[in-house]
C-alpha positions as CSV (number, residue, x, y, z in Angstrom):
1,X,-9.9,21.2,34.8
2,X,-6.0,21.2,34.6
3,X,-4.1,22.3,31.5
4,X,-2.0,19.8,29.9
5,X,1.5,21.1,29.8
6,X,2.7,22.1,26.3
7,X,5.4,20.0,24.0
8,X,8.7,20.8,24.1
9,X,9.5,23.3,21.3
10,X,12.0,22.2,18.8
11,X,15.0,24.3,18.5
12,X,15.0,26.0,14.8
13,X,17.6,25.4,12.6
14,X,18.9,27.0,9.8
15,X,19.1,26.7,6.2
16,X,22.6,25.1,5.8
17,X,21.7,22.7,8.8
18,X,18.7,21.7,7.7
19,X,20.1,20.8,4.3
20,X,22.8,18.7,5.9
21,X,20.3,16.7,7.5
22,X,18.8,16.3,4.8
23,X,21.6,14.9,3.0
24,X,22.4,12.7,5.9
25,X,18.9,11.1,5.7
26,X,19.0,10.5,1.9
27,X,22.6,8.8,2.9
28,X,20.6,6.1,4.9
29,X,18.2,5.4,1.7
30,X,18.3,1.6,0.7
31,X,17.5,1.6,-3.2
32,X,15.7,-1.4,-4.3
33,X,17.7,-3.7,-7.3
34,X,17.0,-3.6,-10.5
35,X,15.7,-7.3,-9.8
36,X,13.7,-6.2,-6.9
37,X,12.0,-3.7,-8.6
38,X,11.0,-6.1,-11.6
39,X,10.0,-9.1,-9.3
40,X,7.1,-6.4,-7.4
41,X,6.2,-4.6,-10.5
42,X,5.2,-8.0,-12.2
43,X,3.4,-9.2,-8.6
44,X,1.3,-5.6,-8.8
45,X,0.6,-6.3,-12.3
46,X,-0.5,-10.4,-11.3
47,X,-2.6,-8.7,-8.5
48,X,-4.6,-6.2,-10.7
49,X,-4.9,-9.0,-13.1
50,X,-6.4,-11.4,-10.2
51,X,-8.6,-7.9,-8.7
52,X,-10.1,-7.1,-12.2
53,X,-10.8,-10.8,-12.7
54,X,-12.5,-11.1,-9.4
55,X,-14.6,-8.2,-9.7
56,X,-15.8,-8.9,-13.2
57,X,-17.2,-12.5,-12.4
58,X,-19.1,-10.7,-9.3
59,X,-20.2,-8.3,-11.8
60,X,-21.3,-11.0,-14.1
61,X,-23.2,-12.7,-10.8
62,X,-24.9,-10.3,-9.6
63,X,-26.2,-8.9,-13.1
64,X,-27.7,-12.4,-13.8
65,X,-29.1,-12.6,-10.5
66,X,-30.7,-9.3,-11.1
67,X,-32.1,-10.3,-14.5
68,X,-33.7,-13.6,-12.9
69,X,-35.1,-11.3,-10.3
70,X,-36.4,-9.3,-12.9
71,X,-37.5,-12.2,-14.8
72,X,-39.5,-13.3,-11.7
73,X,-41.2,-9.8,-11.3
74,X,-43.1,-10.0,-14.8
């Protein structure tokens, strides 16, 4: 049985380093549009819309089929 050899560690860095990379990385952030954020909020809420519609009509389904199974049982 052979070790496997460890990961490089990474080299610390300090406070005032790490908080300039941190700034750089929020530099690279691509905001969505004001248009962009309207166009996938109103296709989330068409989704849910379409979801809730689905599962109530298998919901309606299945509790009819369950009261003709019940039906049958008497």
């Amino acid at each position: 049985m052979t070790a496997e050899p460890a990961a490089p560690k990474k080299p610390k860095v300090g406070p005032i380093q790490f908080l300039n990379q941190v700034r750089a990385e929020t530099r690279k952030i691509t905001w969505p549009s004001r248009k962009e954020t309207w166009i996938t909020s109103v296709m989330v809420l068409i989704m849910v819309v379409l979801a809730s519609l689905f599962f109530w009509i298998v919901d309606l389904v299945l509790g009819l089929g369950a009261a003709q199974l019940i039906q049958i049982g008497r």
